[in-house]
DSSP file (Angstrom, degrees, kcal/mol; ACC not computed):
  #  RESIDUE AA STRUCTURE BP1 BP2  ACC     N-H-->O    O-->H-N    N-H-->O    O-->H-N    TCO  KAPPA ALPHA  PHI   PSI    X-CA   Y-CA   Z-CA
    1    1 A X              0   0    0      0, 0.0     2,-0.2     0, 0.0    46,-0.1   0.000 360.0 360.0 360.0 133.5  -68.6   -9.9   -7.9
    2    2 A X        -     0   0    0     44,-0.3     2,-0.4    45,-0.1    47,-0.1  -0.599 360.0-144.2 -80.7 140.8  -65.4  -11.1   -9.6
    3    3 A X    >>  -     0   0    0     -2,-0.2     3,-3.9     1,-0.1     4,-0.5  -0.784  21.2-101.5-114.8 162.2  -64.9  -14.4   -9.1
    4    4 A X  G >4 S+     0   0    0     -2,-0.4     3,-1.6     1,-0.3    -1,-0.1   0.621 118.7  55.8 -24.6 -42.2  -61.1  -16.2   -8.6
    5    5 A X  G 34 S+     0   0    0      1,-0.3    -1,-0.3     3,-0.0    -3,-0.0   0.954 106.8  49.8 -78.7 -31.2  -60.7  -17.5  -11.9
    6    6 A X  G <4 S+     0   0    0     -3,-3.9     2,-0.3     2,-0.0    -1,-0.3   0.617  93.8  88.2 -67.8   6.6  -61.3  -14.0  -13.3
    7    7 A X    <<  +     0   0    0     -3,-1.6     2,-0.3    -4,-0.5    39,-0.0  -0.686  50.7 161.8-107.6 144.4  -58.6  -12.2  -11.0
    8    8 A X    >   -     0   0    0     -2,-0.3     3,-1.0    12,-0.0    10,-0.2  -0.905  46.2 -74.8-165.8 131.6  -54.8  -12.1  -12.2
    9    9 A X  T 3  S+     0   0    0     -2,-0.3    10,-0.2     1,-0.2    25,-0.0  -0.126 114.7  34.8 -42.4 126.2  -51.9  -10.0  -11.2
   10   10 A X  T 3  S+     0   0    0      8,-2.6    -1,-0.2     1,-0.1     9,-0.1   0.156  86.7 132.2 100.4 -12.4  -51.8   -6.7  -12.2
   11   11 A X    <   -     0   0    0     -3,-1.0     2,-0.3     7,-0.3     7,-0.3  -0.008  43.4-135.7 -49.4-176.4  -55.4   -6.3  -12.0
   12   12 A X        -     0   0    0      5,-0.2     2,-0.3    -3,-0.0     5,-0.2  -0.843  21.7-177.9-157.2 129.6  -57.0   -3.4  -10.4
   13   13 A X  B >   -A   16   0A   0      3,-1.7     3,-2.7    -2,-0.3     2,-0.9  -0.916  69.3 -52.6-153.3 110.2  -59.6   -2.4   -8.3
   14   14 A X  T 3  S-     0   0    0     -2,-0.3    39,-0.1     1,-0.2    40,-0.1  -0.656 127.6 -24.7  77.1-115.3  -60.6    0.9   -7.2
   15   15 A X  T 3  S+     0   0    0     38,-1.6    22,-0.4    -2,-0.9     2,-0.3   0.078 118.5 102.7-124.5  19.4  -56.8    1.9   -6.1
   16   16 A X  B <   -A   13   0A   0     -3,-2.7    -3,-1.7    36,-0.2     2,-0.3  -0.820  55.3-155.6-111.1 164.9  -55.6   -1.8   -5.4
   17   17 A X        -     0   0    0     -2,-0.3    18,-1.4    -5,-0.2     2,-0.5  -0.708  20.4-127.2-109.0 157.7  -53.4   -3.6   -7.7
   18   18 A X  B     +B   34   0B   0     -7,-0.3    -8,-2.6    16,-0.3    -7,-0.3  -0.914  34.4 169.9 -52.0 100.1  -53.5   -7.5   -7.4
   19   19 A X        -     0   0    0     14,-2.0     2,-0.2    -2,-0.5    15,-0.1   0.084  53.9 -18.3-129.0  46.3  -50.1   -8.7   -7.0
   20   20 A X        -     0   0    0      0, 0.0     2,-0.6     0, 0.0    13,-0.5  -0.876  61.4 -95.2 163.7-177.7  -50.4  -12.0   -6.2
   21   21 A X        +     0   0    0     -2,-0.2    11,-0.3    11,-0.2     3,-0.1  -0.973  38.9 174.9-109.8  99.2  -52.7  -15.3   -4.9
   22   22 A X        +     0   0    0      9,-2.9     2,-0.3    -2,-0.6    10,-0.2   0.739  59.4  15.7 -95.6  -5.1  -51.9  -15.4   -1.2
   23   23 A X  E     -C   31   0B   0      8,-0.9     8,-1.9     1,-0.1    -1,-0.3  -0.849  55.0-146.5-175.6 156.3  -54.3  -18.2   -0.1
   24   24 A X  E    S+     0   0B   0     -2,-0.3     2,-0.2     1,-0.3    -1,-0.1   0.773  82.4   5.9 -79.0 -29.4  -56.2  -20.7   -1.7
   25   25 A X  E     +     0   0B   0      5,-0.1     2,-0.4     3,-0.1     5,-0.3  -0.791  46.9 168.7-155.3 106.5  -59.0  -20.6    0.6
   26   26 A X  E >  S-C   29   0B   0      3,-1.2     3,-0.7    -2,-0.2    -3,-0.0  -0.993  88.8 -23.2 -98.8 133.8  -60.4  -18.9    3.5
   27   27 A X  T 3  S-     0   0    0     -2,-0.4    -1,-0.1     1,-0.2     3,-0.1   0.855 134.2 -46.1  15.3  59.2  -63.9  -19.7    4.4
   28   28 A X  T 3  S+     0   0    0      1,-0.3     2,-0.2    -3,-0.1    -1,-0.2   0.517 121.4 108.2  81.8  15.7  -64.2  -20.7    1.1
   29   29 A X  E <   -C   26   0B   0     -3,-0.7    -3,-1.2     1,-0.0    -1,-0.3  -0.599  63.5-124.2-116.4 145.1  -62.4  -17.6   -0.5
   30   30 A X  E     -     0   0B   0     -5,-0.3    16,-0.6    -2,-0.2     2,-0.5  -0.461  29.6-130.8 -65.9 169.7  -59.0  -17.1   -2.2
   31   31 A X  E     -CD  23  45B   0     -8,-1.9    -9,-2.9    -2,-0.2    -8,-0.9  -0.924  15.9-150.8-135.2 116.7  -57.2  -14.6   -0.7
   32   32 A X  E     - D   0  44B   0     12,-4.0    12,-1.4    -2,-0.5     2,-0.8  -0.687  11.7-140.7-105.1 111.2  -55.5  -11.6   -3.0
   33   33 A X  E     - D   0  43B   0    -13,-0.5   -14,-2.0    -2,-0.4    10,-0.2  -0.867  36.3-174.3 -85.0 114.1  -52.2   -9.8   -1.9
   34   34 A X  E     -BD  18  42B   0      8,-2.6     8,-2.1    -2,-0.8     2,-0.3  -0.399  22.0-145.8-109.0 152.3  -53.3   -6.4   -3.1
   35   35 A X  E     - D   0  41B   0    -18,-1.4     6,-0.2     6,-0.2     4,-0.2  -0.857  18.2-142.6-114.0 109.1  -51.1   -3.1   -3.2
   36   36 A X    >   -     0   0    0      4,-1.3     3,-0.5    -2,-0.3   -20,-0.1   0.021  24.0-111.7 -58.4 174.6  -53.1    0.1   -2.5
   37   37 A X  T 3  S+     0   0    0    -22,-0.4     2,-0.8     1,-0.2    -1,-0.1   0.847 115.9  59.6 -68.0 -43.2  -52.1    3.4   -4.4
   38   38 A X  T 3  S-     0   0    0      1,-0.1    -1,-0.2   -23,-0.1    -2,-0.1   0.107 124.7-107.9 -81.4  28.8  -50.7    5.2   -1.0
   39   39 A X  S <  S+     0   0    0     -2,-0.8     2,-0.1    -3,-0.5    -1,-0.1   0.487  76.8 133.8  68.1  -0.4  -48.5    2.3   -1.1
   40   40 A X        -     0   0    0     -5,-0.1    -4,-1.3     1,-0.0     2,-0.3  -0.488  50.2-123.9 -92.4 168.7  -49.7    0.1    1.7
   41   41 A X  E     +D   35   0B   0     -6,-0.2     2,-0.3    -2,-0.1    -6,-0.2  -0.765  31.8 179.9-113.3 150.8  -50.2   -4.1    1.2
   42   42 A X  E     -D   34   0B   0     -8,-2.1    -8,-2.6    -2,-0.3     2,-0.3  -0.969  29.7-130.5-155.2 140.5  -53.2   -5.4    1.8
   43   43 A X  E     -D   33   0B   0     -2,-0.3     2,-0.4   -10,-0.2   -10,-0.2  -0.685  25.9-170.8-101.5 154.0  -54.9   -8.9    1.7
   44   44 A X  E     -D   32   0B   0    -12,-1.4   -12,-4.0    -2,-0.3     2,-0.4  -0.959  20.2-139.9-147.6 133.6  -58.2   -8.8   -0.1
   45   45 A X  E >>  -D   31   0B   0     -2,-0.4     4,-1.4   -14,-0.3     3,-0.9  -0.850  36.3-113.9 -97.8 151.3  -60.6  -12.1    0.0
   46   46 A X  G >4 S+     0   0    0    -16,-0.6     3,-1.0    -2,-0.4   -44,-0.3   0.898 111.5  63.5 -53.9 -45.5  -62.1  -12.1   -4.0
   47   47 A X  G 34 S+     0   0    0      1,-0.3     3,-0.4   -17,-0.2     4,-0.2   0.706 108.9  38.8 -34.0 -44.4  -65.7  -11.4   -2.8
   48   48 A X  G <> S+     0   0    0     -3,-0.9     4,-3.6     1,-0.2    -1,-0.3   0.517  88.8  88.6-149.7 -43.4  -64.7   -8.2   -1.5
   49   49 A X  T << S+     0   0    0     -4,-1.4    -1,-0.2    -3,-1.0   -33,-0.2   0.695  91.0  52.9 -51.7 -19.6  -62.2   -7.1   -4.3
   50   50 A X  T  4 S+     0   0    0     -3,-0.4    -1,-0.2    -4,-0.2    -2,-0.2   0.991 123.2  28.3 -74.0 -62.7  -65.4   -5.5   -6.3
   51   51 A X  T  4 S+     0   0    0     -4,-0.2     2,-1.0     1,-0.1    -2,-0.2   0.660 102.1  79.7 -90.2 -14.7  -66.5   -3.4   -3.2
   52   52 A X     <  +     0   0    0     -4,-3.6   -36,-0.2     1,-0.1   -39,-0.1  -0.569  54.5 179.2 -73.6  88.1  -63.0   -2.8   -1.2
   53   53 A X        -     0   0    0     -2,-1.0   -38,-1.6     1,-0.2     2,-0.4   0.644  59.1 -17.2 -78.3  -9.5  -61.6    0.2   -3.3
   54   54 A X  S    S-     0   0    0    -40,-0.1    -1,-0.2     1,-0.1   -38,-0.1  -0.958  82.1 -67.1-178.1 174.0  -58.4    0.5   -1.0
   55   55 A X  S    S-     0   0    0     -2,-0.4    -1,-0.1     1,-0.2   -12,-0.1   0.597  88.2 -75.9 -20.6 -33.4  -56.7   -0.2    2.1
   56   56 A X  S    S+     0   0    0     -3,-0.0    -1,-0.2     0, 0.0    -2,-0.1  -0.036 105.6 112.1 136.9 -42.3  -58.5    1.6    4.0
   57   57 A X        +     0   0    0      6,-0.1     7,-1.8     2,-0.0     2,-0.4   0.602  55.7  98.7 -25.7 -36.6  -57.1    5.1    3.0
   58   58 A X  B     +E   63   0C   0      5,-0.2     2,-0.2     3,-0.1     5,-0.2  -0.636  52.8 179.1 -81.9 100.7  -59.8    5.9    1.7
   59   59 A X  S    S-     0   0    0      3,-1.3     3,-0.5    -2,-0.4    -2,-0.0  -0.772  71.4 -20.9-119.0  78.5  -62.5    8.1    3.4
   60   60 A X  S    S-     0   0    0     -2,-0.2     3,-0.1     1,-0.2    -2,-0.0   0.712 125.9 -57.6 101.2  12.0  -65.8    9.4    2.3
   61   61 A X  S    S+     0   0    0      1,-0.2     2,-0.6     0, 0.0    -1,-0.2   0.019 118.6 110.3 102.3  -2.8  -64.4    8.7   -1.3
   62   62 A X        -     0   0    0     -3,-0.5    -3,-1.3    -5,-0.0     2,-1.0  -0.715  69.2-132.4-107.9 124.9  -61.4   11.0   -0.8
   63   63 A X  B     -E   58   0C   0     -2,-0.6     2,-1.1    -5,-0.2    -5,-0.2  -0.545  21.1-133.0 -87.3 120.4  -58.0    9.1   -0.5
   64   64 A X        +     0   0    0     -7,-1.8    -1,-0.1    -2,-1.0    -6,-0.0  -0.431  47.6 150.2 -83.8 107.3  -56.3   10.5    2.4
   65   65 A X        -     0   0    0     -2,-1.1    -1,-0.2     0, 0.0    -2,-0.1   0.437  61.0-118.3-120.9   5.7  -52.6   11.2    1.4
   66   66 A X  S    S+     0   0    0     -3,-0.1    -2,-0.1     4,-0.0    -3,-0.0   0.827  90.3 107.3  53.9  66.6  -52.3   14.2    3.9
   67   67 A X        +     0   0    0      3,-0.1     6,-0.4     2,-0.0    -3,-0.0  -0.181  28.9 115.9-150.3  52.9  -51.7   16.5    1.3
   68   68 A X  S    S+     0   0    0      1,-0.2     6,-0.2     5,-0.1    -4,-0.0   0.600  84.2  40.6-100.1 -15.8  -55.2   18.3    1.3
   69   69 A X  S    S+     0   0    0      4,-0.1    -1,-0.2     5,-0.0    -2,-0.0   0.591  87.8 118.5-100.3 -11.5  -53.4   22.2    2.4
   70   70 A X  S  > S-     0   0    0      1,-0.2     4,-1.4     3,-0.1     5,-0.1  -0.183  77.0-130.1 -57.6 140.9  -50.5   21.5    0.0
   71   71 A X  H  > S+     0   0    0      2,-0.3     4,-1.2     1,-0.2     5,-0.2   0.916 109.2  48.9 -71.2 -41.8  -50.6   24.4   -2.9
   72   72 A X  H >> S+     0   0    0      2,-0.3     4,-3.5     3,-0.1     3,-0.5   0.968 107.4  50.3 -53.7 -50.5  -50.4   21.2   -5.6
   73   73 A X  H >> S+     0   0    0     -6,-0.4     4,-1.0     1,-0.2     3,-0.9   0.897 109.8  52.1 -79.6 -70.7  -52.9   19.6   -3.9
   74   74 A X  H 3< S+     0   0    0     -4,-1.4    -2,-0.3     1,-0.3    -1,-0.2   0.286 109.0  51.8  49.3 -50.9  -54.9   23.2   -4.3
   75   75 A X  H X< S+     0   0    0     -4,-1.2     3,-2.1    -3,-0.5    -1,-0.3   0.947 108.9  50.5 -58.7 -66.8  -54.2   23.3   -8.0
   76   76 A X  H <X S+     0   0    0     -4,-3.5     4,-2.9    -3,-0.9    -2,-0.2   0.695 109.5  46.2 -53.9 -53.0  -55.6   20.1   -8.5
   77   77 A X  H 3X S+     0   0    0     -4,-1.0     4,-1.5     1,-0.3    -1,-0.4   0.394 113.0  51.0 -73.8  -5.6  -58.7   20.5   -6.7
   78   78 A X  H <4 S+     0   0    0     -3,-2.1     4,-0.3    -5,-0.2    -2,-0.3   0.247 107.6  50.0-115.2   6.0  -59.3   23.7   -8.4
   79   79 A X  H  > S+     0   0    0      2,-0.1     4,-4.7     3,-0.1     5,-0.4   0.648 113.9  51.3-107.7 -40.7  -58.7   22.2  -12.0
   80   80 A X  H  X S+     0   0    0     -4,-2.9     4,-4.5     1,-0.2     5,-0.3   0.969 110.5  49.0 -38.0 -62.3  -61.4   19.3  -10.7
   81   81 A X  H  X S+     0   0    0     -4,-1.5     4,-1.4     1,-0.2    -1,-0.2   0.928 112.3  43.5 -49.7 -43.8  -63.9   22.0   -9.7
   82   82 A X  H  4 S+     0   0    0     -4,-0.3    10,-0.9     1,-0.2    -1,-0.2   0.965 123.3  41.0 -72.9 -24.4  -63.8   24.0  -13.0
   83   83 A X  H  < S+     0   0    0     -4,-4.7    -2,-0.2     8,-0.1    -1,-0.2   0.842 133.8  14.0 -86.4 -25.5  -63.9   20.6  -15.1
   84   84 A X  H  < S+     0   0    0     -4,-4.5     2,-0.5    -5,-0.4    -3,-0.2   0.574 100.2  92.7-126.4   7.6  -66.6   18.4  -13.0
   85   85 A X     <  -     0   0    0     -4,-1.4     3,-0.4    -5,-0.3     6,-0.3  -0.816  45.3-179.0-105.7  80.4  -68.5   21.0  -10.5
   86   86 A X  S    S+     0   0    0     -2,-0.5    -1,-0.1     1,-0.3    -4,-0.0   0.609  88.0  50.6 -52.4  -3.2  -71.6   22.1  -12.5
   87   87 A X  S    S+     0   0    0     -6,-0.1    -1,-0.3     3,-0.0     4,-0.1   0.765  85.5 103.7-122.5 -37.9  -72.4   24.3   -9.6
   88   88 A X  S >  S-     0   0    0     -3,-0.4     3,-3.1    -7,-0.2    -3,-0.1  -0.359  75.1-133.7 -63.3 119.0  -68.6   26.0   -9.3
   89   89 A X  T 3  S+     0   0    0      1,-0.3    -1,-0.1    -2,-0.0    -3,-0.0   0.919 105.2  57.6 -42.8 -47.9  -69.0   29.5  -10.8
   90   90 A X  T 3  S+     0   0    0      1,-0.1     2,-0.5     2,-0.0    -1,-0.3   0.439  77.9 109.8-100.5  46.7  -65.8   28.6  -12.7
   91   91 A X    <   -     0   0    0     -3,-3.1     2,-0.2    -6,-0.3    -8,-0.1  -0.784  45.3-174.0-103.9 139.6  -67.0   25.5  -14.4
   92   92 A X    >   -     0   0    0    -10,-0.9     3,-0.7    -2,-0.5    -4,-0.0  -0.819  32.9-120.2-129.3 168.0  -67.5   26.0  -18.1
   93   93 A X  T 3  S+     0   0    0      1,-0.2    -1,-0.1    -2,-0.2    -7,-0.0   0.739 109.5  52.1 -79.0 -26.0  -69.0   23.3  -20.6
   94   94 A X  T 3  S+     0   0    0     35,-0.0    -1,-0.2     2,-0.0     2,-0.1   0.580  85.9  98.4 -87.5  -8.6  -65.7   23.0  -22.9
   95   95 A X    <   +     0   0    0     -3,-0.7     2,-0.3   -13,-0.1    35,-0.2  -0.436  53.6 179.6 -80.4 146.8  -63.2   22.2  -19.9
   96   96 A X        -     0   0    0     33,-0.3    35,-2.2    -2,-0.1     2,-0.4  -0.972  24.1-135.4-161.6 158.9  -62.5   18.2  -19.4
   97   97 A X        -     0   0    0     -2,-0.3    35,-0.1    33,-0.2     5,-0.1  -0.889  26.8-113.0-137.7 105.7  -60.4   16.3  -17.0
   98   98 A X    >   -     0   0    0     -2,-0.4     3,-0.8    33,-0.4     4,-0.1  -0.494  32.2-124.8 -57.5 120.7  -57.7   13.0  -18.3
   99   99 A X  G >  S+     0   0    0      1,-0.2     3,-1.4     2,-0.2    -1,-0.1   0.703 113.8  58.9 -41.8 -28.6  -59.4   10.4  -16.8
  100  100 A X  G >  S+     0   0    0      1,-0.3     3,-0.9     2,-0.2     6,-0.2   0.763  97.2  67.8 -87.9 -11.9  -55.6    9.6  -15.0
  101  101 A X  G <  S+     0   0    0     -3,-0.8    -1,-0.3     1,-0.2    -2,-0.2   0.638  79.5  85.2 -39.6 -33.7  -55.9   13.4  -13.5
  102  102 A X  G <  S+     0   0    0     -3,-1.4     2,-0.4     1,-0.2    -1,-0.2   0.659  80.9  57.7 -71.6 -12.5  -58.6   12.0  -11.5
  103  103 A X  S X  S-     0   0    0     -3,-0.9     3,-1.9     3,-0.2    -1,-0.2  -0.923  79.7-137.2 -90.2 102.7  -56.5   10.8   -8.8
  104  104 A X  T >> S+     0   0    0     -2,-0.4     4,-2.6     1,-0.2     3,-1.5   0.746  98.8  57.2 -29.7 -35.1  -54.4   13.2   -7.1
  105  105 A X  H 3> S+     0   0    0      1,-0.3     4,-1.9     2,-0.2    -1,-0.2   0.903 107.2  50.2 -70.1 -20.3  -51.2   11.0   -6.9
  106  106 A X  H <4 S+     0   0    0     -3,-1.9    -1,-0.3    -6,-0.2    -3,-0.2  -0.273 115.4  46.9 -90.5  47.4  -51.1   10.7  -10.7
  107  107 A X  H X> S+     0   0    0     -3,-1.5     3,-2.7    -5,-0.1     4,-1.5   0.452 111.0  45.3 -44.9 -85.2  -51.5   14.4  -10.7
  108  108 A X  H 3X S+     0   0    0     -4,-2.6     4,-0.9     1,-0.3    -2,-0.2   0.626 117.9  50.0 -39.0 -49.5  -48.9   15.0   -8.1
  109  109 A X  H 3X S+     0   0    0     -4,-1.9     4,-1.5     2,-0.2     3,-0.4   0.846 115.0  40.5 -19.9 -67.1  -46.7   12.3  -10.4
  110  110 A X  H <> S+     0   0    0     -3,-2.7     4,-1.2     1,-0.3    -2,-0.2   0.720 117.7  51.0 -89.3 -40.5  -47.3   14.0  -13.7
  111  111 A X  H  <>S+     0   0    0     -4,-1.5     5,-2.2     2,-0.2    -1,-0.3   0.753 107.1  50.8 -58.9 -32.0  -46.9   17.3  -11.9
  112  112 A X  H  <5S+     0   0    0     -4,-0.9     3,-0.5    -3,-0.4    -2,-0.3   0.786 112.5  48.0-119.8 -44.3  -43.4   16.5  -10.1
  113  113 A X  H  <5S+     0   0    0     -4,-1.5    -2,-0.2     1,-0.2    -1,-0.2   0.734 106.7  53.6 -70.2 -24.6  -41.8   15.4  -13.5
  114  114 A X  T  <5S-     0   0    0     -4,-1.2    24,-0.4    -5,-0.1    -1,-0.2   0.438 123.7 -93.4 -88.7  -5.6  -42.9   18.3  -15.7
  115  115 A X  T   5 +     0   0    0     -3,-0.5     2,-0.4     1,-0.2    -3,-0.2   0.921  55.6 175.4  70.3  62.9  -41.4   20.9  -13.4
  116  116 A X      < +     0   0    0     -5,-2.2     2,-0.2    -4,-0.1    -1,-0.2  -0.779  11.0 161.8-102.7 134.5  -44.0   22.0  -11.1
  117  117 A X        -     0   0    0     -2,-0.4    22,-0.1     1,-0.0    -5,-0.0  -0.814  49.3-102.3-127.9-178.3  -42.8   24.3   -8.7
  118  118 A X  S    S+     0   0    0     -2,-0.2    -2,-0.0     1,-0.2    -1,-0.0   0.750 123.1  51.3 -62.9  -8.1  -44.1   27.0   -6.1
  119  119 A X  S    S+     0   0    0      2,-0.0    -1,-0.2    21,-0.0    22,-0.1   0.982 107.5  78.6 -79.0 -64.6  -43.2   30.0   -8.2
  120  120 A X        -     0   0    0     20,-0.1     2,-0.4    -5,-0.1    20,-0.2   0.415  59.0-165.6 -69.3 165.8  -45.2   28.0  -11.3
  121  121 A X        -     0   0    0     18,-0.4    18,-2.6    19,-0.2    -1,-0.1  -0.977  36.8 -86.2-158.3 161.1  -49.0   27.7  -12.0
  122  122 A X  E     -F  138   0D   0     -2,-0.4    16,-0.2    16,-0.2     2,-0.2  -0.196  45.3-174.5 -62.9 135.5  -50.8   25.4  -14.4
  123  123 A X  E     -F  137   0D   0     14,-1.4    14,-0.8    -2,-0.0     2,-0.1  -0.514  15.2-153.6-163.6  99.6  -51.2   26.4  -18.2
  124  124 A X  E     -F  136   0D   0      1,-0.2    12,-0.2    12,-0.2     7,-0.1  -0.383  11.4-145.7 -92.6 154.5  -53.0   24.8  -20.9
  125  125 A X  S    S+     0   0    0     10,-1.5     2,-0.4     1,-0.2    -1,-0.2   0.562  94.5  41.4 -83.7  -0.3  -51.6   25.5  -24.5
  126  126 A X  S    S-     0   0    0      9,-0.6     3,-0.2     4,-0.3    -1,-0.2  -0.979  85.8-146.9-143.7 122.3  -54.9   25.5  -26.4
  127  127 A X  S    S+     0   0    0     -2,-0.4    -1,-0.1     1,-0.2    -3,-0.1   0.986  91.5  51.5 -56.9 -53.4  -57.2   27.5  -23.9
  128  128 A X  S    S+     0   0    0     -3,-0.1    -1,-0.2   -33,-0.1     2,-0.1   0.572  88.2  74.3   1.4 -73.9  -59.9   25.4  -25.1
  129  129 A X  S    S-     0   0    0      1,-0.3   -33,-0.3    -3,-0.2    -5,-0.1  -0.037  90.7 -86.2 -91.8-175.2  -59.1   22.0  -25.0
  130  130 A X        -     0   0    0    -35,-0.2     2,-0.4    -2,-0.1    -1,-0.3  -0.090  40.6 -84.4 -88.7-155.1  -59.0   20.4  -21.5
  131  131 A X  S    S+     0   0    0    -35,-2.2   -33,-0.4   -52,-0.1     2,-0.2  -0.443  75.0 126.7 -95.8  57.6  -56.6   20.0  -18.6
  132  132 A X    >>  -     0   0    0     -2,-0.4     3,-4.5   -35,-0.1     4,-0.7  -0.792  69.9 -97.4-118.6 175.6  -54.5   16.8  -19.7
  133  133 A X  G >4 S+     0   0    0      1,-0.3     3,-0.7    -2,-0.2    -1,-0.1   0.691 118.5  54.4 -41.6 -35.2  -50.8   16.0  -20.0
  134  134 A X  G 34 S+     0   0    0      1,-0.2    -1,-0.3   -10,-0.0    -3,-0.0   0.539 119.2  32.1 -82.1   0.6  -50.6   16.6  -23.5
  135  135 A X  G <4 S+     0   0    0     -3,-4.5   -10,-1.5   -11,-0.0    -9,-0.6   0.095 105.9  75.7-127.7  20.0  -52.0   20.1  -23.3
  136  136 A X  E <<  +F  124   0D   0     -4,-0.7     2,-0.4    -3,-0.7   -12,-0.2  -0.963  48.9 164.1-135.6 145.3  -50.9   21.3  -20.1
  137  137 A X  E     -F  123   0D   0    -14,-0.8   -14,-1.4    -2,-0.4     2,-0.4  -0.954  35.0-103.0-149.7-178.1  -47.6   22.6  -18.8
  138  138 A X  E     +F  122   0D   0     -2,-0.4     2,-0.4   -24,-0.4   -16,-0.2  -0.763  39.5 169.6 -96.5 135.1  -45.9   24.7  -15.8
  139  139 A X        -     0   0    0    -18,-2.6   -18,-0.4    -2,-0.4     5,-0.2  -0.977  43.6 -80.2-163.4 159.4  -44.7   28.6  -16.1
  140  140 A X        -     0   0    0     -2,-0.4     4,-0.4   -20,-0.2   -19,-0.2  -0.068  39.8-121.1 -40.8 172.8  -43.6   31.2  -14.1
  141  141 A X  S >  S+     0   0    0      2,-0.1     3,-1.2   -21,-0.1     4,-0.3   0.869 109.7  58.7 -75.1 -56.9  -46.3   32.8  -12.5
  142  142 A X  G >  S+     0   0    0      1,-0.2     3,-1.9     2,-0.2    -1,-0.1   0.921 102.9  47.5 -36.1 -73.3  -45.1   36.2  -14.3
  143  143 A X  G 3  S+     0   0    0      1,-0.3    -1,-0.2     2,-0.2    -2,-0.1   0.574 101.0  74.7 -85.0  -2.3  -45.3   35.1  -17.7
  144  144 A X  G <         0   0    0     -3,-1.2    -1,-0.3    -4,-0.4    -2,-0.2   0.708 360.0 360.0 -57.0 -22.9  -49.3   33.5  -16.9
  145  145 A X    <         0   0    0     -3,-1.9    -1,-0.3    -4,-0.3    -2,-0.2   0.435 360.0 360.0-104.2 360.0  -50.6   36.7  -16.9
């Protein structure tokens, strides 16, 4: 369990950020104004900051951003399966996943600046290497094949 003195703004846990001390004590607690990753605020007692990994969003481990039929969110999950599903027919031993890939919104982020569009599909430049930013780009669908 972290305890108050170790906790400072900008911290993290799970998918909350620490952005502030919002009371000094309840039942004997500080009290942490947190911001989740989906964007929501949330007050967080320090006990609790090890095992509360987000707002609430957060279901069954899958952070519910209600963007689970979305083609992106489709990609995303299909780049997971071939890098971290030992049981997915297309997971192969050489494929590996940037740790900041592991969340869908810094996907969706990373995705949405690089010029992912629907006409586009996913394409790493050394077949090899894994799926992260510095080896992956967007291209027409046409020129994938």
């Amino acid at each position: 369990m972290p305890t108050s003195s170790k906790i400072a703004p900008g911290q993290q846990f799970g998918t909350l950020t620490v952005m502030r001390l919002e009371a000094y004590k309840l039942n004997g607690y500080r009290v942490w104004a947190c911001q989740c990753a989906c964007g929501k605020p949330v007050t967080v007692r320090s006990n609790a900051l090890k095992s509360q990994k987000s707002c609430g969003c957060r279901q069954m481990g899958v952070l519910k951003h209600g963007e689970s039929l979305t083609r992106l969110h489709n990609i995303w999950h299909g780049i997971k399966q071939r890098c971290e599903n030992t049981y997915s027919d297309a997971w192969q031993a050489h494929n590996s996943l940037a740790p900041e890939w592991r969340e869908y919104l810094k996907f969706k982020k990373w995705a949405l600046k690089t010029g992912y569009a629907d006409d586009k599909q996913i394409k790493r430049v050394v077949t090899k290497d894994g799926f992260n930013s510095a080896n992956c780009l967007w291209v027409n669908t046409a020129k994938r094949l």
